[in-house]
C-alpha positions in Angstrom: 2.1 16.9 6.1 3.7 13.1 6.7 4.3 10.8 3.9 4.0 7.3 4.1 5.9 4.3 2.0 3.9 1.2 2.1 4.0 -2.5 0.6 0.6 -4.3 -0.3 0.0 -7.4 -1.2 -2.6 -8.6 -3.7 -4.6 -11.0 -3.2 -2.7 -13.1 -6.0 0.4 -12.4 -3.5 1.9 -9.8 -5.9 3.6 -6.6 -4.3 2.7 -3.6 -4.9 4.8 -0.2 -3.4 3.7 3.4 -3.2 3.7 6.3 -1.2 0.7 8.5 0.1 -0.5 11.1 2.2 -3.3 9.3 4.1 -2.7 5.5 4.1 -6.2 4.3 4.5 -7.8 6.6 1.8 -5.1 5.6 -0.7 -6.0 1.7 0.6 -9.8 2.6 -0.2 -8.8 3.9 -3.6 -6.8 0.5 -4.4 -9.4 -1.8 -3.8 -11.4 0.7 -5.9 -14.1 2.6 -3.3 -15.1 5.5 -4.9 -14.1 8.6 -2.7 -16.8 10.2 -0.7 -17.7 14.1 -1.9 -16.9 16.4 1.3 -20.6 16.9 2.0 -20.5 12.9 2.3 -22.5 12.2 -0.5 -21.3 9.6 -3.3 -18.9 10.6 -5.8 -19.4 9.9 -9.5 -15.5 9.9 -10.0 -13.6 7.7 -11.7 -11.7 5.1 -9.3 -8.0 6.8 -8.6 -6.6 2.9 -7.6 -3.4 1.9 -9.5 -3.5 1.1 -13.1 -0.9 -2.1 -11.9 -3.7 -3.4 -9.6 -6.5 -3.8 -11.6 -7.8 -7.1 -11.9 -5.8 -8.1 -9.0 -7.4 -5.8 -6.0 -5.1 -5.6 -3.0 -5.8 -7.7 -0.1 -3.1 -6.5 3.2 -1.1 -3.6 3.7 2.4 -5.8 4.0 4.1 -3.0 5.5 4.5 0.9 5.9 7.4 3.6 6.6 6.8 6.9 8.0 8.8 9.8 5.8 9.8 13.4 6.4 8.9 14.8 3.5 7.2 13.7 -0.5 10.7 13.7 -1.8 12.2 11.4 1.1 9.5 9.4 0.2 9.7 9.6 -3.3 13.1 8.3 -3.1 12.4 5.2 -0.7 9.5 4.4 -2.9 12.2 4.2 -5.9 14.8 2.2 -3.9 12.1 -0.6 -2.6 10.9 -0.7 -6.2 14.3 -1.8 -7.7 14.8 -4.6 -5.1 14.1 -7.7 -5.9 11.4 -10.0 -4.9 13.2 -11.9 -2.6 14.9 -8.8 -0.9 11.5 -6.9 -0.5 9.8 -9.3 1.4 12.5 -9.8 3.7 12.3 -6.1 4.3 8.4 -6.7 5.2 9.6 -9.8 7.9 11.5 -7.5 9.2 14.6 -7.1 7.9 14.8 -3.1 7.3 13.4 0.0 8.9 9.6 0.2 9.1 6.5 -1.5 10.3 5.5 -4.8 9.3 2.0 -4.9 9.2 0.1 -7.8 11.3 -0.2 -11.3 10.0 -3.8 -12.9 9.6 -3.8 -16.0 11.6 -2.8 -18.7 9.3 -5.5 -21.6 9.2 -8.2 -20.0 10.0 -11.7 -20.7 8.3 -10.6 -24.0 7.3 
């Protein structure tokens, strides 16, 4: 199984880091879409999105790092979390391992 670090960013322009198994489902579960039962009926369960982004539902996936294992992951997860604002979005314009995500073209709609 493949872990995944990721950045989002809210649509406030908060960051939010985590790690997951399946990067799109966890996504899903942020912005608060109710899983779908195996049989692909509706669930009744509770949403599983972070407790930190309620209220503020994520808009972009900033950026995203593959990982060996849960506790590599675990631990990359830990060191983004203690950098500091300035340092992590450097690291999602490109200034660390990873894959910045793609940039909405700026302007548009207006």
């Amino acid at each position: 199984m493949s872990w995944t670090v990721y950045i989002l960013r809210t649509a406030s322009g908060r960051l939010y880091t985590g790690i997951t198994t399946d990067l799109a489902r966890r996504v899903a579960e942020h912005r608060g879409l109710k899983p779908r039962r195996k049989d692909g009926g509706a669930s009744r369960a509770k949403p599983r999105g972070a407790k930190a982004l309620r209220g503020d539902r994520p808009a972009s996936i900033a950026w995203s790092e593959a990982a060996a294992d849960r506790s590599s992951a675990s631990k990359r997860e830990a060191a983004i979390k203690r950098l500091d604002r300035t340092a992590k979005l450097a690291l999602i314009d490109g200034g660390g391992r990873g894959r910045r995500a793609p940039r909405a073209a700026s302007g548009a709609g207006r």
